[in-house]
N, C-alpha and C positions, 0 to 999 in steps of 0.2 A: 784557613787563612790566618797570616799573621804580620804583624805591624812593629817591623823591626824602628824601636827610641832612637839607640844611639849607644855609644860607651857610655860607663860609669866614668864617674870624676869619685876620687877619694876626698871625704871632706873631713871635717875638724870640728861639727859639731856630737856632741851627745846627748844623752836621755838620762833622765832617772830612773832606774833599776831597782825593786823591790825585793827584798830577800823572800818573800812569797809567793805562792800560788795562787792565782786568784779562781775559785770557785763559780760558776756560774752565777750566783749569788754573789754581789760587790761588798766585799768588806768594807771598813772605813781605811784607805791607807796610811795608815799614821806613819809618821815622820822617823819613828824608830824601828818602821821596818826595810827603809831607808838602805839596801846593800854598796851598792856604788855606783858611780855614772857607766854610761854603756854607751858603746859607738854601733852604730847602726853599721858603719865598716866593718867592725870587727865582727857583730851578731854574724851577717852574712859571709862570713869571710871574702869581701870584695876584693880582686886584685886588679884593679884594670890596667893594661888594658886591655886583660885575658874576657872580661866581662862587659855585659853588655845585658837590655832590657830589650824584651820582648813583650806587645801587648796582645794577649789573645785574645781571635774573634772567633767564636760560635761554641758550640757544648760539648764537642768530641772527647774530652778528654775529661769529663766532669767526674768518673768515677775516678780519678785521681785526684779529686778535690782543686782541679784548676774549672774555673769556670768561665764566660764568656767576659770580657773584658778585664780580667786579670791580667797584674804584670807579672811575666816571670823572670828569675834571673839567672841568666846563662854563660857557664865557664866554657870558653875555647879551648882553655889548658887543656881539659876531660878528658881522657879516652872514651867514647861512647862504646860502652860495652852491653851484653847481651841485660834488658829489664833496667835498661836505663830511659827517662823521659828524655828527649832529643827533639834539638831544631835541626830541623833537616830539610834541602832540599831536591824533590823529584823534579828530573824536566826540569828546572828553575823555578815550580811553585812551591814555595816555602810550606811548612807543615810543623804542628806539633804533635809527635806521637809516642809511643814507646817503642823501644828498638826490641826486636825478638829475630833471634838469629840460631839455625839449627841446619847444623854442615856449613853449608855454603849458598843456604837461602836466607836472604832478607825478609824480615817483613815490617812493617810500621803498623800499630794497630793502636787505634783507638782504647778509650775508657769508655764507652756507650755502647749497647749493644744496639742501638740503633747504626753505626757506621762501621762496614764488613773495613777485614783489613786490606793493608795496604801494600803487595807482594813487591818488591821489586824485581822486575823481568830483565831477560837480558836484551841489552837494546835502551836499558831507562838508566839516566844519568842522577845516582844517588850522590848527596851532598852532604856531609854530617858538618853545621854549624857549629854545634856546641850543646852542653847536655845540662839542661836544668835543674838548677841547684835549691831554687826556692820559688816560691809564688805570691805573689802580694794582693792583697783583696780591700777595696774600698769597704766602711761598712756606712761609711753618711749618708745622708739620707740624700736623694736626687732632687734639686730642688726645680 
């Protein structure tokens, strides 16, 4: 299940950008490692209003490091092609999976081996939203 936001809006703000790596262990960021400002636009390469936020619900796809309430971020433009992550819909229920195509079979399969894949039959109305470009993770704490 998945909990289609809405479009991106391009916005005008930016971040400070570090010319460093930051190690597990936090350095001190001093002010002279300072690279230059950075658009969260441009990080992602946003172009809406090919893009669009998805929030995912549950752990199917955790071995690809999206986990349950993550947002991801999804280009329309894409061609979903074979070993790409995809919103797609079966029947009209929206899904995030990765697309695995060999001939002329479909399949959508999970990152968990707890959840078998997902064949498409003939008979089942597949829908390729748009193919996931990045994943966004809260890390604050829940209050």
């Amino acid at each position: 299940m998945t909990s289609i936001l809405g479009p991106l809006a391009c916005g005008q703000a930016t971040l400070a950008r570090y010319a460093f790596r930051v190690p597990a262990g936090f350095p001190s960021p001093a002010a002279d490692h300072l690279e230059q400002a950075l658009s969260l636009d441009e990080l992602f390469n946003l172009r809406a209003p090919h893009m669009y936020l998805v929030r995912i619900d549950g752990d199917s796809m955790q071995g690809a490091g999206i986990f349950d309430g993550d947002l991801v971020i999804v280009d329309r433009a894409l061609e979903a092609r074979h070993g790409h992550i995809v919103i797609a819909a079966v029947n009209g229920e929206p899904l995030c999976k990765r697309l695995q195509r060999a001939g002329s079979q479909v399949v959508l399969c999970s990152e968990n081996p707890r959840f078998p894949p997902r064949y498409i039959l003939e008979g089942d109305e597949l829908s390729i939203w748009g193919v996931v470009t990045f994943s966004v993770r809260s890390h604050a704490a829940s209050a």
